[in-house]
KEGU-289575 format. One record per atom (N, C-alpha, C): x, y, z negated; residue in one letter. Coordinates in steps of 0.05 Angstrom, whole numbers, padded with zeros to 5 digits, always signed. Example, Ala and Ser with C-alpha at 12.3 -4.5 7.8 and 13.67 -1.06 7.14 Angstrom:
<pts>
+00264-00114-00156A;+00246-00090-00156A;+00264-00066-00156A;+00257-00045-00142S;+00273-00021-00143S;+00258+00001-00157S;
</pts>
This chain:
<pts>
+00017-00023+00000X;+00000+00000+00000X;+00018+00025+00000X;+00005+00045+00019X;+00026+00056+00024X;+00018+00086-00010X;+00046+00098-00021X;+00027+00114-00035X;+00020+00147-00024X;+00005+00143-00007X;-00005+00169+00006X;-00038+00160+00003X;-00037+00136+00002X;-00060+00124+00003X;-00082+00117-00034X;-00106+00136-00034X;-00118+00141-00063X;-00126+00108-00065X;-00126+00100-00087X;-00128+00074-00099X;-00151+00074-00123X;-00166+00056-00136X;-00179+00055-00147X;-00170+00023-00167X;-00183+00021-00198X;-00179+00002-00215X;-00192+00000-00214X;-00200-00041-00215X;-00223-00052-00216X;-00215-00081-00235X;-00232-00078-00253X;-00230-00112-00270X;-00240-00136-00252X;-00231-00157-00258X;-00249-00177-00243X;-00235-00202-00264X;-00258-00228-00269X;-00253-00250-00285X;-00244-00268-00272X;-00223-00286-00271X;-00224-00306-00256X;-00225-00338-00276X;-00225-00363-00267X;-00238-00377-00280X;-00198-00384-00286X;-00200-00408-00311X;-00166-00417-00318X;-00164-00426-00289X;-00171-00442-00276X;-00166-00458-00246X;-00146-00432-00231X;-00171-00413-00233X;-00163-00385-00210X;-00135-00367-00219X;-00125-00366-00246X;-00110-00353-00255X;-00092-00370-00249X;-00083-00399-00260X;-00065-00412-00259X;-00063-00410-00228X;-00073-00415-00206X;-00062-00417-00171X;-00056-00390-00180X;-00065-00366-00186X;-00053-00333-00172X;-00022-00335-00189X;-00019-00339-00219X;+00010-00339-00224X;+00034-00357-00207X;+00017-00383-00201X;+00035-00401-00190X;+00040-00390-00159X;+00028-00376-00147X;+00034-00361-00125X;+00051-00342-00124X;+00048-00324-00151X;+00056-00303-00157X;+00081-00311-00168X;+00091-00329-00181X;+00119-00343-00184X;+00132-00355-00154X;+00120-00364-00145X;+00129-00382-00126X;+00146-00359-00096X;+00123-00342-00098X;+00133-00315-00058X;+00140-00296-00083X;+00149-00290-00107X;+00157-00266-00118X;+00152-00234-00117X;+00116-00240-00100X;+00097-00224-00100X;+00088-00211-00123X;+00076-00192-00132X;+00055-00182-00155X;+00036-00196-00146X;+00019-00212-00178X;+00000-00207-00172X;-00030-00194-00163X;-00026-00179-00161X;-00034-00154-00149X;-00041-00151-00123X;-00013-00153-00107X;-00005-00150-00086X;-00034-00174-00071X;-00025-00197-00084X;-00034-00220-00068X;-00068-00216-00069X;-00082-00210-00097X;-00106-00200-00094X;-00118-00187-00078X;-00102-00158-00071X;-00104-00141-00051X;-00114-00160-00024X;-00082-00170-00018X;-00095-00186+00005X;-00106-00206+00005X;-00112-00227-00006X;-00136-00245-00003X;-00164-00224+00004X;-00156-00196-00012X;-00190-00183-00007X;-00195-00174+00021X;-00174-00159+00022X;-00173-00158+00052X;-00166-00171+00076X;-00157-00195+00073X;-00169-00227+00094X;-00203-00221+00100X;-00209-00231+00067X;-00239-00232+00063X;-00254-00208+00077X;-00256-00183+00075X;-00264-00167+00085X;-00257-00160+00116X;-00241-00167+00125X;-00235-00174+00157X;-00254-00193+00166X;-00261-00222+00155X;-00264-00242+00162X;-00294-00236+00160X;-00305-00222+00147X;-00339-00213+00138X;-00348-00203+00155X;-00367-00204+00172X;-00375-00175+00183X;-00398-00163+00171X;-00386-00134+00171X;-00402-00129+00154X;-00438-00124+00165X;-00441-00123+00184X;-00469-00117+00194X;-00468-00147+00215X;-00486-00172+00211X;-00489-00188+00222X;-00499-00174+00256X;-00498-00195+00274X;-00513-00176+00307X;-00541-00189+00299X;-00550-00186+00325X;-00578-00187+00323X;-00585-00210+00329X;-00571-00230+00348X;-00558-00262+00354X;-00560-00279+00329X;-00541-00266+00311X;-00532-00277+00291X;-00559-00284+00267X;-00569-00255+00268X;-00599-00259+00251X;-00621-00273+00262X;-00630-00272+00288X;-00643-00292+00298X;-00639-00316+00298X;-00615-00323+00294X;-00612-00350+00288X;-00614-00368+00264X;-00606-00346+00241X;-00613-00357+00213X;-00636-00356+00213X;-00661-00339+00223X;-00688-00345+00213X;-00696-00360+00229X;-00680-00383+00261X;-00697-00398+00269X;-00712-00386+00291X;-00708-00366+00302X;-00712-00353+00322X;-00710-00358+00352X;-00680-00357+00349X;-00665-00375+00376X;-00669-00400+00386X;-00689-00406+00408X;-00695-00419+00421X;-00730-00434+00413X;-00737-00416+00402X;-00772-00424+00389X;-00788-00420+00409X;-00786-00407+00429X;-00807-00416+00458X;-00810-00432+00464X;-00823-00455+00476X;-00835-00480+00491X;-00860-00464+00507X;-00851-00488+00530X;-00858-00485+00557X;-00868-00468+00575X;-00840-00454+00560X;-00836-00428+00588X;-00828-00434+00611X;-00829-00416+00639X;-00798-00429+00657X;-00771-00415+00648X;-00755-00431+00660X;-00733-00435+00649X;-00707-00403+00662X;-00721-00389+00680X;-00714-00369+00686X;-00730-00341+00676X;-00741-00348+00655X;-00765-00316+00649X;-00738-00293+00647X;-00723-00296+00632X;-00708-00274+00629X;-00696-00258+00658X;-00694-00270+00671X;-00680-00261+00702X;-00702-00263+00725X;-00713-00269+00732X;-00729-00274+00748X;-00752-00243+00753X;-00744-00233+00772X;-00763-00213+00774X;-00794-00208+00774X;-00808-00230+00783X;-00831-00244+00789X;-00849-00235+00766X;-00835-00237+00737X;-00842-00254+00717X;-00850-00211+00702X;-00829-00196+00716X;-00827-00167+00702X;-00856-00143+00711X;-00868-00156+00730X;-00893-00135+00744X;-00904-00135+00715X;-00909-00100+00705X;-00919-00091+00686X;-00902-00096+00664X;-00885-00100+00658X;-00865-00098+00635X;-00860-00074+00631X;-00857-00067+00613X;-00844-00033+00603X;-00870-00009+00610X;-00892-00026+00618X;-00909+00006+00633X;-00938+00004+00608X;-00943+00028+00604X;-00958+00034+00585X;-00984+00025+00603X;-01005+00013+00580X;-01039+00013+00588X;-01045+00041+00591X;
</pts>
């Protein structure tokens, strides 16, 4: 971290399991532990996104692919668009 950069303190618990791996890490690469918290958080926060797409949500509620017996070109097929988008 560079120090130009404002920082904040934050407590956090970890379980005996979780402390014993962060010292044994923190012995082992001669890291702070600190350091290594930092980044595990920011792996994690890379790896997150933070706003799912819209793909993504449709799919957890079961969305994606719940039509039956449509044809199999509705989305592309021009045929299918007479009166789409046009107000009554």
């Amino acid at each position: 971290m560079r120090n130009s950069d404002k920082s904040r303190r934050i407590s956090v618990r970890l379980t005996s399991k979780m402390d014993h791996s962060l010292r044994r890490r923190s012995a082992l690469t001669g890291q702070p532990e600190s350091s290594i918290v930092r980044e595990a958080i920011e792996n994690h926060l890379a790896q997150s996104a933070p706003h799912p797409s819209a793909l993504a949500v449709a799919r957890r509620l079961g969305l994606v692919g719940c039509a039956k017996d449509l044809p199999a070109d509705l989305s592309t097929n021009p045929d299918y668009f007479d009166g789409f988008g046009t107000r009554a």
